[in-house]
Each structure stands twice: as C-alpha cells, then as structure tokens.
C-alpha positions in Angstrom: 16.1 -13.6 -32.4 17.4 -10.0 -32.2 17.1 -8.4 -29.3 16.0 -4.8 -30.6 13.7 -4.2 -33.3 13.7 -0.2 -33.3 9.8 -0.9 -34.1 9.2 0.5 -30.6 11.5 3.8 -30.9 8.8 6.3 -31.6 6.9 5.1 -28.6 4.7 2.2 -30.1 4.8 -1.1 -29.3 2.7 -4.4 -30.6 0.6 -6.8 -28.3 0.6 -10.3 -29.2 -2.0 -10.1 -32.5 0.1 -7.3 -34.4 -2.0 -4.6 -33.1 0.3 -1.2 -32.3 -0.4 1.0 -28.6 1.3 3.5 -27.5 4.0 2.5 -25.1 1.9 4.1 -22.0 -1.1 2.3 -23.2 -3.4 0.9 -20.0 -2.4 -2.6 -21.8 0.9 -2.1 -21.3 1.1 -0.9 -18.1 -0.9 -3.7 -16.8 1.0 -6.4 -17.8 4.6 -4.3 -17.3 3.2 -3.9 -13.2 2.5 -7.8 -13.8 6.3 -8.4 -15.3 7.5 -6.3 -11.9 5.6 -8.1 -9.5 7.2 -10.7 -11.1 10.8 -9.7 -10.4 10.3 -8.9 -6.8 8.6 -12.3 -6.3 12.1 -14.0 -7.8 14.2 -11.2 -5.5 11.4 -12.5 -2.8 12.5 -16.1 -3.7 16.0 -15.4 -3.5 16.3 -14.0 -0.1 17.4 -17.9 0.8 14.5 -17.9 3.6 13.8 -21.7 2.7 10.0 -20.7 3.2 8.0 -21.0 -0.1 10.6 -21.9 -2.7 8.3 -23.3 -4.8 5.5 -21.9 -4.5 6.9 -18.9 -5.4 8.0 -20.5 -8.2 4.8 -21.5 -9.5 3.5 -18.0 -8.5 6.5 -16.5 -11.3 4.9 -18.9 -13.5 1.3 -18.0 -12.9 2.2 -14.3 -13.6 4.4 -15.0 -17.2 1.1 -16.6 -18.5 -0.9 -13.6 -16.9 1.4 -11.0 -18.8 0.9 -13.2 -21.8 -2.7 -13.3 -22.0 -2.1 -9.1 -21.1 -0.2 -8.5 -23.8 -2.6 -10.3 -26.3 -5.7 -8.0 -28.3 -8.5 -9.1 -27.1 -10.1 -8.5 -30.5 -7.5 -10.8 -32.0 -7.4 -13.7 -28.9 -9.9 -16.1 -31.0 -9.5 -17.1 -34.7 -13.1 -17.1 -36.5 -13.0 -21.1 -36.1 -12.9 -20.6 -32.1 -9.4 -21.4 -31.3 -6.6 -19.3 -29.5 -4.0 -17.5 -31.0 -2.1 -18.1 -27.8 -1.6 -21.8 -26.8 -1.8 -21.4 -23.4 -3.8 -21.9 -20.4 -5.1 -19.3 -18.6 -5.5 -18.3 -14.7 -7.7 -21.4 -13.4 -9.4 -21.9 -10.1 -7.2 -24.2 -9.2 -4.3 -21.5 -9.1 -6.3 -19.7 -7.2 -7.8 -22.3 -4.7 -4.0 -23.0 -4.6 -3.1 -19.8 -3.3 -6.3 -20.1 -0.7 -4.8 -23.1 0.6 -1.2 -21.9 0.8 -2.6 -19.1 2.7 -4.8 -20.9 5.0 -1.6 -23.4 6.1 0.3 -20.6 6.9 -2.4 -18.8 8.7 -2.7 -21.7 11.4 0.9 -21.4 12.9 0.4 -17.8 13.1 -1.0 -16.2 16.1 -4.7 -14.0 15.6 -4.0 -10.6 14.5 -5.2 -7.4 16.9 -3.6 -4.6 14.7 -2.3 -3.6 11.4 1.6 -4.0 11.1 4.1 -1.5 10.0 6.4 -3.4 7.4 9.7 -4.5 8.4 11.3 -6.6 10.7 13.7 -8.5 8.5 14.9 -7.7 4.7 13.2 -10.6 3.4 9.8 -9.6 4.8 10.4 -5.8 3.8 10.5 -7.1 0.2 7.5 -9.4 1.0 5.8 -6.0 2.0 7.1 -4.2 -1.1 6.1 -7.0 -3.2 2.9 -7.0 -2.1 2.4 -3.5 -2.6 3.1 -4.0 -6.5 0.8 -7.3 -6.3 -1.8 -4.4 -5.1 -0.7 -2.1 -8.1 -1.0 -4.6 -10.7 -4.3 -5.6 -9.4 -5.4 -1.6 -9.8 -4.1 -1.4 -13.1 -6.0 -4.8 -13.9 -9.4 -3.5 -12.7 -8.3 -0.4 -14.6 -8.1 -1.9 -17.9 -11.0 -4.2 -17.0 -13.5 -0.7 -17.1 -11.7 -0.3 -20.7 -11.3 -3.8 -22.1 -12.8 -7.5 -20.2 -9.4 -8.8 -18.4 -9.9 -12.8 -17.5 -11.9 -12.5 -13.8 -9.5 -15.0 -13.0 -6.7 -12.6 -13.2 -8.2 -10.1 -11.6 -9.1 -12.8 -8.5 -5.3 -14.5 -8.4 -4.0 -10.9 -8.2 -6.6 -10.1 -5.1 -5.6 -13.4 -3.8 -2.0 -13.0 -4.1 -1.7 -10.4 -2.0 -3.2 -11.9 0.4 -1.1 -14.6 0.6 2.0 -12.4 0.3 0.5 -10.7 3.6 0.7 -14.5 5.5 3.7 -15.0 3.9 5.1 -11.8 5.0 3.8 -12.7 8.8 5.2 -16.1 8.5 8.7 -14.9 7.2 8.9 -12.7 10.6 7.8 -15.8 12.6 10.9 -17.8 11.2 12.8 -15.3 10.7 12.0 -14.1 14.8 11.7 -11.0 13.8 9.3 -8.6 15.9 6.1 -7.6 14.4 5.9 -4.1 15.1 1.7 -3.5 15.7 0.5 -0.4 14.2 -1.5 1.2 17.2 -2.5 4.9 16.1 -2.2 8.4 18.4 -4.7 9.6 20.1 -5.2 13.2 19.0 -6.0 16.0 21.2 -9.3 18.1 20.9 -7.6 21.3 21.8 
C-alpha cells in the first residue's frame, strides 16, 4: 500500500464509500479532532503513571472505530440488502457504561470537590487536562456535524462521557502523583 496517492493534492479527500469532500469538510474535521484526541490519549498513556494503562488502551481503540464510522458516507454505510459496508462494531453502551464505571471507581478515593481547578500540578495531569480539552473539541465538532448529517448518539455520548472520565482521571493522577490541586477561587471585584 503506497503511502501517497496525490488524489488529495488539490484539497479533496474520499470518506470510506468513494465519496470526495473537501479537505475542511465538517466530516473531516470531526473525525481528524477524533484522530488527535487519540494521540494525546497514547502521549496520556505514555507518561508511565501506571494509572489506567489499559483502559486507555481500550479508550484508543474505541476512538479508531469512532473515526472509522466518521470517515464513512452515511449515504453509502448500508448496502440495499441491509448490510454494512464497514465490518465493524460501533460505539455500544457497554463502552460507555464502561467509562461510567471507570469513572465512578475513581471518584470514591477522591475527596468531594468545593471548586473548579486550574490545570496542572504534574506533566501527566497537564496532558490529562489538554486531552480533555480536545475530548471537548471533538465532542463540538460531533454535535456540529450531527445538525448537518445523524452522527451514532453513541458517539456523541462516549465523547460526553470521556471527558468526564478524563476529569477523574486527571484528579486521580494529582492524588498519585501528590501533586497539589490548585482550587480555582475567583476575585472579588470592587464596585468603585
């Protein structure tokens, strides 16, 4: 398989069904967010933390087959005799309710929360935070699309629910890790 196909060099590119968008296409940026979120997850997983390993793993898994079933027309998804044209399965609940319990595990070594916290800490829960901030982009792109063209709700759910659990995961990093969670408690202004 060649690497480059110069079929994309005049800024078109095909989703899986032979259908041709441009390069900036809502598509396309949906499921190139998805393919990012995906790298910071494996930088994420790399940080050596021992926390997660392979649920994150999964997680990088979960989001392949999301960019997948992205990068496939929805026109062209189903043959006329019902079947998919991409042999894979989908988001399910159980990756979400997956993610729900992940979360909720976490969540009971972690003490209540009283304020918002400002990112940081540690590197490995500063690219937690980032992380989660592209889980959050993907998931606007997502609901973008979805006004355009009907995305899987169970893409649009795992994404919501991932960033949840990258917020836990985040908090529970800095509780391994020791690092201080910095509250975020806002200035009073003055009324002069």
């Amino acid at each position: 398989m060649k690497i480059y196909t110069k079929t994309g060099d005049q800024g078109n590119t095909s989703l899986f069904g032979g259908t041709r968008v441009p390069k900036h296409h809502i598509r396309i940026e949906t499921y190139g967010t998805v393919d990012e979120l995906n790298s910071w997850i494996g930088l994420l997983r790399d940080q050596g933390t021992g926390i997660q390993g392979n649920i994150l793993l999964r997680i990088q898994d979960r989001l392949f087959t999301m960019g997948a079933v992205l990068a496939t027309d929805p026109e062209k998804a189903v043959l006329k005799n019902g079947k998919s044209r991409l042999d894979i399965a989908g988001i399910s609940d159980q990756d979400i309710t997956g993610l729900e319990k992940e979360i909720d595990l976490m969540n009971e070594d972690l003490p209540p929360m009283t304020h918002f916290i400002l990112p940081g800490g540690h590197p490995a829960v500063s690219y937690c935070h980032i992380t989660r901030c592209v889980c959050r982009r993907a998931e606007r792109m997502a609901t973008q699309l979805n006004e355009y063209q009907t995305v899987d709700p169970g893409i649009l759910q795992y994404l919501n629910r991932l960033s949840d659990y990258l917020f836990v995961l985040a908090r529970k990093l800095s509780q391994s890790l020791q690092a201080e969670e910095i509250k975020w408690i806002p200035e009073k202004g003055t009324s002069e």
